[in-house]
N, CA and C atoms as a LAMMPS dump frame, in Angstrom:
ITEM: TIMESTEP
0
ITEM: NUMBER OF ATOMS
504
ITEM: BOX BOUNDS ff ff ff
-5.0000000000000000e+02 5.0000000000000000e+02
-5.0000000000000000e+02 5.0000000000000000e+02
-5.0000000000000000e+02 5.0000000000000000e+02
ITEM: ATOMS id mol type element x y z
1 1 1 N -271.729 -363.952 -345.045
2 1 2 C -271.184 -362.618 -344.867
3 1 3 C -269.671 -362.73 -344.66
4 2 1 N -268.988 -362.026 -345.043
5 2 2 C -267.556 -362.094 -345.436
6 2 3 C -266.597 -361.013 -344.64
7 3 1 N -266.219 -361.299 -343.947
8 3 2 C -265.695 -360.373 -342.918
9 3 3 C -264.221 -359.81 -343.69
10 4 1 N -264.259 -358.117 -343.281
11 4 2 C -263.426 -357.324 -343.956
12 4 3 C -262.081 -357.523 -343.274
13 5 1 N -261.08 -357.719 -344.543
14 5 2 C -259.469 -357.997 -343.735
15 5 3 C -259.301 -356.296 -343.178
16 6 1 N -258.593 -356.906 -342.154
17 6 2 C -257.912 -356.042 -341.03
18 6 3 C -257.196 -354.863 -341.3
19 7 1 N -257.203 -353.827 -341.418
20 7 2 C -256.55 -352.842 -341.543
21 7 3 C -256.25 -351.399 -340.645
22 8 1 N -254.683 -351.691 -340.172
23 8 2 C -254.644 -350.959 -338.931
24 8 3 C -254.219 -349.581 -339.357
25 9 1 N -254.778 -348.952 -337.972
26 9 2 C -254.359 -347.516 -338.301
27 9 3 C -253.508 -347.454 -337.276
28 10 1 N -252.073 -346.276 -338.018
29 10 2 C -250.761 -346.58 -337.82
30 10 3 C -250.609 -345.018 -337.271
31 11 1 N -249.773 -344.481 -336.443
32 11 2 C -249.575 -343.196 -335.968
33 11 3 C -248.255 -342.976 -336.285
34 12 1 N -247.738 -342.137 -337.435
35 12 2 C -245.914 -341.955 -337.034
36 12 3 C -245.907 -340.609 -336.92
37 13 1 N -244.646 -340.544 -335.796
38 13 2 C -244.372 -339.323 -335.674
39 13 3 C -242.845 -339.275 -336.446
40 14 1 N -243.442 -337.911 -336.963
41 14 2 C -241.929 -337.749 -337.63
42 14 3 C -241.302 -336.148 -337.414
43 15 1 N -240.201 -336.165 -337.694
44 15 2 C -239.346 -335.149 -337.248
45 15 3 C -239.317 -334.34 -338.418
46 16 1 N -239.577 -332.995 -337.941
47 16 2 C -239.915 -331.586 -338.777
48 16 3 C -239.08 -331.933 -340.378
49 17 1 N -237.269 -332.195 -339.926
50 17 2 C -236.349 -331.443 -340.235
51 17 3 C -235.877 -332.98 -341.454
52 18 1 N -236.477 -333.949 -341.254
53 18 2 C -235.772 -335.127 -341.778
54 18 3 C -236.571 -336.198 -342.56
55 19 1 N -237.432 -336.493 -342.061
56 19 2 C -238.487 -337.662 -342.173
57 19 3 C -239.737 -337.046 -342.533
58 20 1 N -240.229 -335.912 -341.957
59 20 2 C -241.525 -335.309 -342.229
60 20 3 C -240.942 -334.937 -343.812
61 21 1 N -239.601 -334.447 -344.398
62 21 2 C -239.663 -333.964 -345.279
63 21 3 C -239.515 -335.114 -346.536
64 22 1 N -238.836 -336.862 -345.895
65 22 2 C -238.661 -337.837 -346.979
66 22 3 C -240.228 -338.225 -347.135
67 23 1 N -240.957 -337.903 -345.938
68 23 2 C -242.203 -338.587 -346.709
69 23 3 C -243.472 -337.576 -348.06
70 24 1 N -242.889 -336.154 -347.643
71 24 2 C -242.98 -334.807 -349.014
72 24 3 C -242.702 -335.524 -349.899
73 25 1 N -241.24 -335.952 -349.983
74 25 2 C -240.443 -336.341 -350.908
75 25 3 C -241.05 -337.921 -351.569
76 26 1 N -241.779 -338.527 -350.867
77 26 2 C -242.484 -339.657 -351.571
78 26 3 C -243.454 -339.394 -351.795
79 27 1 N -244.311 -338.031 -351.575
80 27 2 C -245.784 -337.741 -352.022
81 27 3 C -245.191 -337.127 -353.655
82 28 1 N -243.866 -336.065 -353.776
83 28 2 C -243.837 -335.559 -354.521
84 28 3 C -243.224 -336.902 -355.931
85 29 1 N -242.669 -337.461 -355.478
86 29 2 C -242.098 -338.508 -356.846
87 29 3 C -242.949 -339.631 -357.064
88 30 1 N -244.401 -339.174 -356.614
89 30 2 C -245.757 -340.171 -356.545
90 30 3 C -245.404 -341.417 -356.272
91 31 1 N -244.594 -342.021 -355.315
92 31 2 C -244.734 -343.432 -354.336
93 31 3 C -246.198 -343.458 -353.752
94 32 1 N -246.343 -344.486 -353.6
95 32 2 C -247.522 -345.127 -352.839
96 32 3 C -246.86 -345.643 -351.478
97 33 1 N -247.786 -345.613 -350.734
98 33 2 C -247.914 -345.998 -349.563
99 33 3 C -248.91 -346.539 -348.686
100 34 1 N -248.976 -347.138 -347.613
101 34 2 C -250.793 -347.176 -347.427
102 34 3 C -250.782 -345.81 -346.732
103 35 1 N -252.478 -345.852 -347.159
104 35 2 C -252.985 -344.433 -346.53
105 35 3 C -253.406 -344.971 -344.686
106 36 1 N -253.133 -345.856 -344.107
107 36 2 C -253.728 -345.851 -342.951
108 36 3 C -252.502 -345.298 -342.05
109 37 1 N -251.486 -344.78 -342.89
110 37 2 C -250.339 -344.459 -341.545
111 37 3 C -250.365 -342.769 -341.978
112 38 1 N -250.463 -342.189 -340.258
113 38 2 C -251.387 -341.075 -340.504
114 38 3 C -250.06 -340.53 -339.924
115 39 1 N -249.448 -339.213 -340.441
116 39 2 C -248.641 -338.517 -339.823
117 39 3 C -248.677 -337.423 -338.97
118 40 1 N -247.78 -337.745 -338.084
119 40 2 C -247.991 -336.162 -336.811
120 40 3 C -246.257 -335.743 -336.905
121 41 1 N -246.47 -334.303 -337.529
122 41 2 C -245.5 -333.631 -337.252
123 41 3 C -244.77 -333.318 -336.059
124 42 1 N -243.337 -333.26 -335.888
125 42 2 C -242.93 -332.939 -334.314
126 42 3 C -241.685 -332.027 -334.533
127 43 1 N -241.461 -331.337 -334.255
128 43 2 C -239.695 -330.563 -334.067
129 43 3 C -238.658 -331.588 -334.336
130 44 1 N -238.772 -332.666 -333.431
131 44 2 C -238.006 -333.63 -333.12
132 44 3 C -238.338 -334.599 -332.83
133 45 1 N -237.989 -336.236 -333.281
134 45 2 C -238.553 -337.076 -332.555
135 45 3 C -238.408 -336.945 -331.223
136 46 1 N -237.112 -336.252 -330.644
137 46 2 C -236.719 -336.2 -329.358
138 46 3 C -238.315 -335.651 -328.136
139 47 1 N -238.871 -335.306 -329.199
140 47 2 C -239.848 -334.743 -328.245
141 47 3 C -241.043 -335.83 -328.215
142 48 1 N -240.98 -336.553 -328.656
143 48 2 C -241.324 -338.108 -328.398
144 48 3 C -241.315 -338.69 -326.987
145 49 1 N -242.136 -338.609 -326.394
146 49 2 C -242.322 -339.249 -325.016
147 49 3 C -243.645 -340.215 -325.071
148 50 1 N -243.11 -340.76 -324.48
149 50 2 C -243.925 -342.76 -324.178
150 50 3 C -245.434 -342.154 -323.846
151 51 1 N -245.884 -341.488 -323.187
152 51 2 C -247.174 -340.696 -322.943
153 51 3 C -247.902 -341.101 -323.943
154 52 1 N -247.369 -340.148 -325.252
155 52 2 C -247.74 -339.595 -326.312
156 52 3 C -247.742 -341.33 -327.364
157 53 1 N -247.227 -342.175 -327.465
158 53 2 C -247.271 -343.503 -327.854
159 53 3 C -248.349 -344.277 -327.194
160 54 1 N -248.325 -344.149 -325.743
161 54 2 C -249.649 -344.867 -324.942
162 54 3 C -251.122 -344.484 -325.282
163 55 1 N -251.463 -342.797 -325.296
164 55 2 C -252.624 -342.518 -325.248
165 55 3 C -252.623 -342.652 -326.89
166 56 1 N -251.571 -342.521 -327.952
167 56 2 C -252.475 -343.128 -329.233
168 56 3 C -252.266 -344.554 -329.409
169 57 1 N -251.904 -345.429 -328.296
170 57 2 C -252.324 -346.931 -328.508
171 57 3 C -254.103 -346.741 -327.532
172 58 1 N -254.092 -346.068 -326.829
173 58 2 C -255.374 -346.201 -326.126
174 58 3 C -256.784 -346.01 -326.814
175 59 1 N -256.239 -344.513 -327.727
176 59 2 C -257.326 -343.646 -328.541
177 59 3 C -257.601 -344.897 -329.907
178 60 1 N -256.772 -345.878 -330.17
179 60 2 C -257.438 -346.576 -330.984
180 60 3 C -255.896 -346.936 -332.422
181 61 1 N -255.037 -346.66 -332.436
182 61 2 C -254.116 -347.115 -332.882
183 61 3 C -253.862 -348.208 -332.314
184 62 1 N -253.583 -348.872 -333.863
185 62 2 C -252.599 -350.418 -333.983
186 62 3 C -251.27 -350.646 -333.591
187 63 1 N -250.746 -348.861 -334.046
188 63 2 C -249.259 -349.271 -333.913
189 63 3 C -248.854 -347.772 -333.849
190 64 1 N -247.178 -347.674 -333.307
191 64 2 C -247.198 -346.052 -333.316
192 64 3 C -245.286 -346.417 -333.527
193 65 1 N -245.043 -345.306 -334.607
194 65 2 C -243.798 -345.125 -334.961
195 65 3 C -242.973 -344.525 -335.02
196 66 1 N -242.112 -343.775 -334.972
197 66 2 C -241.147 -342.642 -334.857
198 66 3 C -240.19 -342.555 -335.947
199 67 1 N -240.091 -341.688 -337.159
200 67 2 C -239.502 -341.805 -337.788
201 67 3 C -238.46 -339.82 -337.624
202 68 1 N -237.035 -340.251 -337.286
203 68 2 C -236.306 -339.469 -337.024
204 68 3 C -235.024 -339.318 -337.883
205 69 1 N -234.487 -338.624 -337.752
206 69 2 C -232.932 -337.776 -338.746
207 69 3 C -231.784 -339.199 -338.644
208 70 1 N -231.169 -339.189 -339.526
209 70 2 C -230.047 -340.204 -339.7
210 70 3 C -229.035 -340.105 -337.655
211 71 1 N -228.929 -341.499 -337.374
212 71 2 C -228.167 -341.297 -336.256
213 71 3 C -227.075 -340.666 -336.232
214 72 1 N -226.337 -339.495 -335.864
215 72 2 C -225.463 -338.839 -335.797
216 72 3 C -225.597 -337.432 -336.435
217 73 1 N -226.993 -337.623 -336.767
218 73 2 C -227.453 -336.543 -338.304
219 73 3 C -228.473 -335.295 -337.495
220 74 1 N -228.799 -335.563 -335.89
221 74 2 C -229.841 -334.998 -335.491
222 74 3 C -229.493 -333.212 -335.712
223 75 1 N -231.204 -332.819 -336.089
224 75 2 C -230.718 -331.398 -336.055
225 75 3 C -230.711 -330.377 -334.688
226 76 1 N -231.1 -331.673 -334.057
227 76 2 C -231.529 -331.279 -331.885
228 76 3 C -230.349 -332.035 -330.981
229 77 1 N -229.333 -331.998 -331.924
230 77 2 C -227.981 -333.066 -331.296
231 77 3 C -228.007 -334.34 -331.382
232 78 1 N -229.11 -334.81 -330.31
233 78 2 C -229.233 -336.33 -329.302
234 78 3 C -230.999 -336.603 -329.498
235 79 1 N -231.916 -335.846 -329.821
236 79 2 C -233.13 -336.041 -329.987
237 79 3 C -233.607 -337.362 -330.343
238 80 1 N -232.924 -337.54 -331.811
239 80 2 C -233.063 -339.131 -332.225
240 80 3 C -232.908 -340.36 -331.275
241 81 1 N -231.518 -340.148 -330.266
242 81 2 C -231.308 -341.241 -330.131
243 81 3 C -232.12 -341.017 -328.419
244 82 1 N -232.358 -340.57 -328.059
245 82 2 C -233.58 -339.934 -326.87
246 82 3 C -234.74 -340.888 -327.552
247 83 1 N -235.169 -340.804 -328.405
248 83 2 C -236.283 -341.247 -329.396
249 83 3 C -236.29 -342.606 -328.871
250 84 1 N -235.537 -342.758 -329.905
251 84 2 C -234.818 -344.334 -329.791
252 84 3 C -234.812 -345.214 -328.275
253 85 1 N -234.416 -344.869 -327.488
254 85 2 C -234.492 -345.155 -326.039
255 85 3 C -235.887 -345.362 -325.938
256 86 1 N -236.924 -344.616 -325.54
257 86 2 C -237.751 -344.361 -325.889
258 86 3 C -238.62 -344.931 -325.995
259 87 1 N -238.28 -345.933 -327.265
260 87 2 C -239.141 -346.624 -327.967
261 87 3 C -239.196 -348.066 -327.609
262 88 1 N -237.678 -348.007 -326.966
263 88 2 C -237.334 -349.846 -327.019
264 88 3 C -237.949 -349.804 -325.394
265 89 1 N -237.97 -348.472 -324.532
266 89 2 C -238.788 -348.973 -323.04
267 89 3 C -240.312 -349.125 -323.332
268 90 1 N -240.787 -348.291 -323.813
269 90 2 C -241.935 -348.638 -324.724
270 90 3 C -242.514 -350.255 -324.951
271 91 1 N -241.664 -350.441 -326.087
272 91 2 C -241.884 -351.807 -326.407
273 91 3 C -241.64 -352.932 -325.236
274 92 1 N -240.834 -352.602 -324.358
275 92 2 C -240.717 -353.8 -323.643
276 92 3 C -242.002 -353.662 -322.701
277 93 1 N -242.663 -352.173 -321.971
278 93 2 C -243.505 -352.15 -321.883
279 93 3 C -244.811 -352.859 -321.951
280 94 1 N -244.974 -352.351 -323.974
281 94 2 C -246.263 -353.418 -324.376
282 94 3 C -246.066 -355.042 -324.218
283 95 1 N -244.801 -355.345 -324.54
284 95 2 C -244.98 -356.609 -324.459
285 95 3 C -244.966 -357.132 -322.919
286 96 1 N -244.737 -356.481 -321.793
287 96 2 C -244.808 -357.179 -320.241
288 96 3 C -246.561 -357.033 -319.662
289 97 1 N -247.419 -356.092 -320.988
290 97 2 C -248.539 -356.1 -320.417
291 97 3 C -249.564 -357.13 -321.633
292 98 1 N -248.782 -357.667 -322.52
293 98 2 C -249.724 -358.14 -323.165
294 98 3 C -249.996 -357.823 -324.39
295 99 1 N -249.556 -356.663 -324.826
296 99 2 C -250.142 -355.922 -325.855
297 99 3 C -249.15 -356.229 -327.108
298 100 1 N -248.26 -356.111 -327.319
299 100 2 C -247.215 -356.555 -327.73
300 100 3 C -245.92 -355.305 -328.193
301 101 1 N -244.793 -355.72 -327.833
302 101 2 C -244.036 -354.439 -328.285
303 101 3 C -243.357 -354.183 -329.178
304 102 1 N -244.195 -355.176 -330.45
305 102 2 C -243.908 -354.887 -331.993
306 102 3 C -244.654 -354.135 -332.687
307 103 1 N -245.611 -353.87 -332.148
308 103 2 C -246.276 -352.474 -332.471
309 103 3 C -245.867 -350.95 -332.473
310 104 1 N -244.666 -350.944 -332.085
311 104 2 C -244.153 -349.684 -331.695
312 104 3 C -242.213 -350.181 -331.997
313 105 1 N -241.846 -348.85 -332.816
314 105 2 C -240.858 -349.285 -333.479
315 105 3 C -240.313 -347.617 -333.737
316 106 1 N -238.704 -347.611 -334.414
317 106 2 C -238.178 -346.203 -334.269
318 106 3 C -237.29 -346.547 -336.176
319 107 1 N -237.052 -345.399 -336.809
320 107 2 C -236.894 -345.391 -338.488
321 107 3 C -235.969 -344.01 -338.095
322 108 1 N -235.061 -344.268 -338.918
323 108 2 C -234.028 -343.406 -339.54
324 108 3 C -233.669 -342.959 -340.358
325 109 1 N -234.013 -341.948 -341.247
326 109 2 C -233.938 -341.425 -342.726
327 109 3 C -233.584 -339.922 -342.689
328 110 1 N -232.929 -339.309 -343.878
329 110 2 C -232.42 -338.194 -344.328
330 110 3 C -233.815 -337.76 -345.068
331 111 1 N -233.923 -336.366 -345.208
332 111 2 C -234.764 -336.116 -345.921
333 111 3 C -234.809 -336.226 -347.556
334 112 1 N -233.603 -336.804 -348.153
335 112 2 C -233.804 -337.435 -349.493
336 112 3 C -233.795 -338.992 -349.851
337 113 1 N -234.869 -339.197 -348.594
338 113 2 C -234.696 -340.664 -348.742
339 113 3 C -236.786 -340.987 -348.426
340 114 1 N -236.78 -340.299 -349.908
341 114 2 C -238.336 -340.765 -350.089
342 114 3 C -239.122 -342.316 -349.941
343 115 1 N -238.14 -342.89 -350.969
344 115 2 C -238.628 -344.399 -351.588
345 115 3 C -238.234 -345.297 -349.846
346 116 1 N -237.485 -345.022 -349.302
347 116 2 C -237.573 -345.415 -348.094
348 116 3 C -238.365 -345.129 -347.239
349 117 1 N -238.86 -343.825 -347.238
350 117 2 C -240.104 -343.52 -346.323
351 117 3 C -241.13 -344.346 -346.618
352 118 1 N -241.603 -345.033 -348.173
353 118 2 C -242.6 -345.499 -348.726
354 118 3 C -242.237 -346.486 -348.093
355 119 1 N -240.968 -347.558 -348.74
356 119 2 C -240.771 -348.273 -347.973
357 119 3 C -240.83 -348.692 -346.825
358 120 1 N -240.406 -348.284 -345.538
359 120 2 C -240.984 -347.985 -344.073
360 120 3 C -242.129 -348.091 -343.979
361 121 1 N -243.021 -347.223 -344.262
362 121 2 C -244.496 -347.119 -344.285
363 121 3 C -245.365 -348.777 -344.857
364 122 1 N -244.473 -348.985 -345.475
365 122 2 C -245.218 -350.364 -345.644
366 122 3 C -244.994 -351.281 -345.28
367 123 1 N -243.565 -351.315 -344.476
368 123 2 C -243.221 -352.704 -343.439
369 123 3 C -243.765 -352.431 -342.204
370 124 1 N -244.227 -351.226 -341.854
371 124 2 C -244.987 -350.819 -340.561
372 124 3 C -246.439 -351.592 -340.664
373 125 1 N -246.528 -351.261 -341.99
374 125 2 C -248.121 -351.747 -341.787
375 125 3 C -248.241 -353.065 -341.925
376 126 1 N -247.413 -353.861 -342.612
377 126 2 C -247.924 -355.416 -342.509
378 126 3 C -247.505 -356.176 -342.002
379 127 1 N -245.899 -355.37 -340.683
380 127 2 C -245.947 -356.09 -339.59
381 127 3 C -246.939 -355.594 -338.522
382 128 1 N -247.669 -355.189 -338.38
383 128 2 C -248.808 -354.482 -337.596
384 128 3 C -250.189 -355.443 -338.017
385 129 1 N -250.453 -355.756 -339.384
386 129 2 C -251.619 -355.849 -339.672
387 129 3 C -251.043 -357.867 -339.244
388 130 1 N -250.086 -358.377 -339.001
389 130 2 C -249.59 -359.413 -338.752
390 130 3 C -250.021 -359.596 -337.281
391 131 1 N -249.886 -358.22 -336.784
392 131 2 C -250.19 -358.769 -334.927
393 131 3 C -251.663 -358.83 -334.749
394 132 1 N -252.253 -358.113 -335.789
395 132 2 C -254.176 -357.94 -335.667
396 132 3 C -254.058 -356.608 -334.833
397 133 1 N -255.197 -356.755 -334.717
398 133 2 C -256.011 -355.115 -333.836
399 133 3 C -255.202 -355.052 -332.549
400 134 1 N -255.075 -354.246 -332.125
401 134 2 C -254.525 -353.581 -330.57
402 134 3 C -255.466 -353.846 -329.624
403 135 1 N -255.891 -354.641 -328.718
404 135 2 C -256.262 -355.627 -327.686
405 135 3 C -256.869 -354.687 -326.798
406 136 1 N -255.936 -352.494 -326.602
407 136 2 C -256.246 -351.836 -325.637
408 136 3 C -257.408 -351.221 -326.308
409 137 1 N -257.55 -351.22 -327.502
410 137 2 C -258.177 -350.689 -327.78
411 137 3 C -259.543 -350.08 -327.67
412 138 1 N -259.76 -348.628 -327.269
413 138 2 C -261.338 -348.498 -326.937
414 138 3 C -262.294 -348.966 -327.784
415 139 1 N -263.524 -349.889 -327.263
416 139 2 C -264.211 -350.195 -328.212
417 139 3 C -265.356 -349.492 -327.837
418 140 1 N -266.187 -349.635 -329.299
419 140 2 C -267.371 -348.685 -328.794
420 140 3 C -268.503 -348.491 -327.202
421 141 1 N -269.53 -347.987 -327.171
422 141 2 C -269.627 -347.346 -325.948
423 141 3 C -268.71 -347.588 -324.746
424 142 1 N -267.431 -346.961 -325.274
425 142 2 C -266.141 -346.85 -324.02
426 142 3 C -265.672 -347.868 -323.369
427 143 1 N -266.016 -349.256 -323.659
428 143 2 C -265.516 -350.419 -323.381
429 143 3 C -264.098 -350.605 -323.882
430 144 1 N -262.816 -351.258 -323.106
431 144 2 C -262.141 -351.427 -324.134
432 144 3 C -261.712 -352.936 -323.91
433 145 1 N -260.534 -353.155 -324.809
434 145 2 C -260.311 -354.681 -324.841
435 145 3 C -259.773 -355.414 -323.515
436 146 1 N -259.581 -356.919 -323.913
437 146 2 C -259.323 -357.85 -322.788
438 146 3 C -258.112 -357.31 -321.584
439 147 1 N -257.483 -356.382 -322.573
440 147 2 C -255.954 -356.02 -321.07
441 147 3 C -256.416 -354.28 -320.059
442 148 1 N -257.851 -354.283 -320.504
443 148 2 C -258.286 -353.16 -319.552
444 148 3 C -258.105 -353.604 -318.394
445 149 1 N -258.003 -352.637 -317.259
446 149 2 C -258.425 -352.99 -315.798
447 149 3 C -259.381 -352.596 -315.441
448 150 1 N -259.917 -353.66 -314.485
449 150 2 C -261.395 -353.551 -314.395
450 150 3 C -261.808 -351.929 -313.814
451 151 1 N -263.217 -351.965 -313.664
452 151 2 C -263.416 -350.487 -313.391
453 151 3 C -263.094 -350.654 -311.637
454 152 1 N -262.824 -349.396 -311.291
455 152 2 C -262.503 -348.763 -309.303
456 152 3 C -264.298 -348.726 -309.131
457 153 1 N -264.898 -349.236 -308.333
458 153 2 C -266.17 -348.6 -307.933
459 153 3 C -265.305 -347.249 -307.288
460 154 1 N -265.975 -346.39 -306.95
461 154 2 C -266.233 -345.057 -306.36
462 154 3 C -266.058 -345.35 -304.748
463 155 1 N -265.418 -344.335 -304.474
464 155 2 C -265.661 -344.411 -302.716
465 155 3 C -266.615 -343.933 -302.291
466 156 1 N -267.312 -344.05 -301.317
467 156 2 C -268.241 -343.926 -300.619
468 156 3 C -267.383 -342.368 -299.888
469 157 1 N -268.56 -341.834 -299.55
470 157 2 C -268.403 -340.3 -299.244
471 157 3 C -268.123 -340.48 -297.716
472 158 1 N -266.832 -339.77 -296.719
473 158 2 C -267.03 -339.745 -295.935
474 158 3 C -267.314 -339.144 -294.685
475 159 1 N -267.676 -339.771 -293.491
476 159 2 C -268.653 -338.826 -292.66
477 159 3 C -267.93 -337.734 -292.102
478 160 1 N -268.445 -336.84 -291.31
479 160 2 C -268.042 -335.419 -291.422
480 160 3 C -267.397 -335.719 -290.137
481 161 1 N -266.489 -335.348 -289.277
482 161 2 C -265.678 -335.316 -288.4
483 161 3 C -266.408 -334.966 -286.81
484 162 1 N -266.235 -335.564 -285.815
485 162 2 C -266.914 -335.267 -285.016
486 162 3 C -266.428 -333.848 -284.442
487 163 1 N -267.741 -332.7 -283.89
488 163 2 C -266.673 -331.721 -283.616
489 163 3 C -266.495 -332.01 -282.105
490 164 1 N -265.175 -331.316 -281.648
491 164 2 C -264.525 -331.601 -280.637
492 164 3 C -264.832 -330.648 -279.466
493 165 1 N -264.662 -330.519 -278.156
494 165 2 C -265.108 -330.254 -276.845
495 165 3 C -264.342 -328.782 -276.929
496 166 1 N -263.438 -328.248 -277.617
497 166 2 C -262.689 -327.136 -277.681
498 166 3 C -263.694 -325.867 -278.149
499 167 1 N -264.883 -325.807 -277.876
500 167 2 C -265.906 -325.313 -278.166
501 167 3 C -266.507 -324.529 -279.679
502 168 1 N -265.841 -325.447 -280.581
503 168 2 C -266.186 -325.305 -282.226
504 168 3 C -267.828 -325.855 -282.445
């Protein structure tokens, strides 16, 4: 039995005004790309917060990306480079827990810069499919990988307060 090569699924977020529109722009001049990098629209990368990178490394992403407006180009001022920040606490993040913080990475493009979006899209994925599967990953019945922390047992319920001589 022949075990199936690895293929990660990739999360980018991209910005309404710049990147959401170069990667239009590579659907429309028929570039290829892989299909495992799944896009989420945003206003701004600026609205990109580490949260939103963690719970889709948790939910089962390989890798998560941010693709935002040329630096100096933002249509939210500073959004991009907010992004950017962002990404590199992020990464140092994954990598101080194990996970690694080459999985998570930040892209800069104009919206007539299709063949680069393609481009991008495919150095995402086979430096990703280079690190293997995401380690946090939930595995089935809700188990997840080796860098979980173990489970909290539950506290024990506690007893009810003695009442006091003040005639309660």
């Amino acid at each position: 039995m022949k075990a199936e090569p690895f293929e990660p699924e990739i999360i980018a977020f991209c910005c309404e005004y710049c990147s959401y529109a170069a990667a239009d722009l590579a659907g429309s001049m028929r570039l290829s790309y892989p299909v495992n990098v799944k896009i989420v629209k945003v206003p701004c990368t600026g609205r990109f917060d580490i949260i939103h990178g963690l719970k889709a490394l948790e939910a089962g992403a390989d890798g998560v990306f941010a693709f935002g407006c040329l630096e100096g180009n933002c249509h939210f001022e500073r959004g991009n480079l907010r992004a950017r920040k962002r990404m590199k606490y992020l990464s140092g993040l994954l990598d101080e827990c194990g996970i690694g913080g080459g999985r998570v990475g930040m892209y800069n493009m104009s919206s007539a810069m299709g063949k680069q979006f393609a481009d991008a899209a495919s150095e995402v994925t086979e430096k990703v499919r280079a690190l293997g599967p995401n380690p946090a990953k939930r595995r089935p019945g809700g188990r997840q990988g080796v860098h979980a922390p173990p489970s909290v047992p539950e506290t024990p319920q506690r007893h009810e307060a003695k009442k006091t001589d003040r005639g309660e």
